[in-house]
C-alpha positions in Angstrom: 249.1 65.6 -71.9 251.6 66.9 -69.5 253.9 68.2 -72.4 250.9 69.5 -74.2 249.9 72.1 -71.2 253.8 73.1 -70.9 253.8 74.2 -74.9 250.8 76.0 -74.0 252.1 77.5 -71.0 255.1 78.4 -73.0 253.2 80.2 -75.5 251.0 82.1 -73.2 254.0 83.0 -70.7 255.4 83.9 -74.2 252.6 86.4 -75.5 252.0 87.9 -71.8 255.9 89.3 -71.7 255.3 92.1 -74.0 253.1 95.3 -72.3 251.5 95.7 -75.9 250.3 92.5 -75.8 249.1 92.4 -72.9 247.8 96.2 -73.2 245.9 94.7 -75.9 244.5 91.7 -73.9 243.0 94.4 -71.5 241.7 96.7 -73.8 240.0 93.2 -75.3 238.8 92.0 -72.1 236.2 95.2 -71.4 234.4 94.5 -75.4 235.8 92.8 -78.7 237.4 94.7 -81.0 238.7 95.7 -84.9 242.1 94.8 -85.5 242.0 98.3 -87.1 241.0 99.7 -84.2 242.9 98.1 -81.9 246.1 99.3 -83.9 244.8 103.1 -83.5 244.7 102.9 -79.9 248.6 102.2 -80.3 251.8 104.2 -81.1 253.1 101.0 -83.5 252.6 100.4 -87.0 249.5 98.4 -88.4 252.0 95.7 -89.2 253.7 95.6 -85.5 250.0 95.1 -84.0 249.1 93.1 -86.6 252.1 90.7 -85.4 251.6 91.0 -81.3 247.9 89.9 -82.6 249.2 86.7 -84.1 251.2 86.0 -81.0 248.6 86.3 -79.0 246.2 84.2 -81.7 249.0 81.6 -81.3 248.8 81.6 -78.0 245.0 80.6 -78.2 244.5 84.1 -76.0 242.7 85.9 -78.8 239.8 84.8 -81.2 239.3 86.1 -84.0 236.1 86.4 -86.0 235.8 87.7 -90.2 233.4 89.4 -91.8 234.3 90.4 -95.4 236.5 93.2 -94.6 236.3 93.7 -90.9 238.4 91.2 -88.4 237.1 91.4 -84.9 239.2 90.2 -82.1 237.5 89.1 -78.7 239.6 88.1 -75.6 239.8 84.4 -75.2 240.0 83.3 -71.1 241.0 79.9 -70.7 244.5 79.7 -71.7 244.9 82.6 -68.8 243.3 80.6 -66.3 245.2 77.4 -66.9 248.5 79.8 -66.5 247.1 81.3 -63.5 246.3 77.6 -61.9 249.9 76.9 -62.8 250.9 79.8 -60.6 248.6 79.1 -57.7 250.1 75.7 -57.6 252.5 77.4 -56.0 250.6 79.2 -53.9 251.1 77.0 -50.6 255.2 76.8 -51.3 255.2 80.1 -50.5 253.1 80.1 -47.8 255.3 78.0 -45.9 258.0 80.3 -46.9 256.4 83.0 -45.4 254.8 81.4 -42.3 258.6 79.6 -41.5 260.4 83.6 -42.1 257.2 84.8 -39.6 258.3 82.3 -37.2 262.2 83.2 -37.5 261.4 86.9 -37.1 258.8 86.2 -34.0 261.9 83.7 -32.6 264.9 86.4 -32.9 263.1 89.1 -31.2 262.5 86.8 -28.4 265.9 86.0 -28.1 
């Protein structure tokens, strides 16, 4: 189970590193979309979106939905919140960090 969420981790973390991709997760995330018109909205080649698409369908961030023809895309959530719960786990480390620099920085101006 463990080694299952780190592959998906990996793949999300993996998808989220590009700014088209994740331009493309934001534009998806206000209404689904064509792939087609998805791809006008950027200055890349059909076949450059149509790849950052099947990174991010990889990922498990995108869904994707035919009709004939027409291939709509709708933002998929969930694999973003498990990588955002893997970052809040971290959450209270640095807390602590921060609370013991506070306390440092309080100490040495006392001093």
């Amino acid at each position: 189970m463990v080694e299952h969420r780190g592959v998906e981790l990996d793949r999300v973390y993996g998808a989220l590193s590009h700014s088209s991709r994740r331009e493309m997760l934001e534009q998806l995330a206000s209404a689904p979309a064509r792939v087609t018109d998805l791809a006008d909205r950027f200055d890349i080649s059909f076949a450059g979106v149509s790849k950052h698409v099947h990174v991010l369908e990889d990922a498990g961030l995108l869904r994707r939905e035919v009709r004939g023809r027409e291939h709509r895309l709708s933002l998929e959530p969930i694999p973003l919140a498990h990588a955002a719960g893997w970052l809040a786990s971290y959450r209270k480390f640095w807390e602590q960090r921060l609370d013991l620099l506070d306390r440092r920085i309080r100490e040495s101006r006392r001093t």
